[in-house]
N, C-alpha and C positions, 0 to 999 in steps of 0.2 A: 567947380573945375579948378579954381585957383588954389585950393586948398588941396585939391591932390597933385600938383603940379610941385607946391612947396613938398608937402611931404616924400616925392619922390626926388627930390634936389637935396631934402636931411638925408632920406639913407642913401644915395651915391654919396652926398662927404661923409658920412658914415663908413660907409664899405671904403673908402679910400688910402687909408692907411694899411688896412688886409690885402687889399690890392698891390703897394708897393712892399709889403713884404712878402708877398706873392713872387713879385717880380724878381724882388734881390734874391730871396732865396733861390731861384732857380738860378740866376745869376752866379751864385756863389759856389752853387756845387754842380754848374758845367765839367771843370772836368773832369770830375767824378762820371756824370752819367753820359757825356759824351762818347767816351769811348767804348762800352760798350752797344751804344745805339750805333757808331756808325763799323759795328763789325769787327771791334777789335778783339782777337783771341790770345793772349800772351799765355807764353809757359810758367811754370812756379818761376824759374831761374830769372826770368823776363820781371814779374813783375816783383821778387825779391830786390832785383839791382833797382828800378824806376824807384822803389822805395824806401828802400837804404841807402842810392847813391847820389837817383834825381837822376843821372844820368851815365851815358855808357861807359864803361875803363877806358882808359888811353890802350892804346897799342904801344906792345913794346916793343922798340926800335935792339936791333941787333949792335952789341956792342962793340969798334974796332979795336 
């Protein structure tokens, strides 16, 4: 009994390290696969600017 107790305590710290790369990796490529899970649909034009600019153009103000 005690010997399956140990061995199942080596592979949990075994698997531990897959486990926290487990974790970061989803971690890291949230928001990547966030927006499409929560229903985001962009146009080409939509996500050419998010990716070329990061963010949207200024408006431009009319000159007096």
């Amino acid at each position: 009994m005690e010997r399956k107790e140990r061995d199942g305590a080596r592979r949990f710290r075994a698997a531990l390290p897959w486990i926290g790369l487990g974790i970061g990796l989803l971690a890291a490529t949230a928001p990547v696969w966030r927006l499409p899970l929560l229903g985001f649909n962009p146009t080409l034009d939509e996500l050419l600017r998010m990716r070329c600019f990061g963010t949207p153009p200024p408006v431009a103000r009319p000159q007096q």
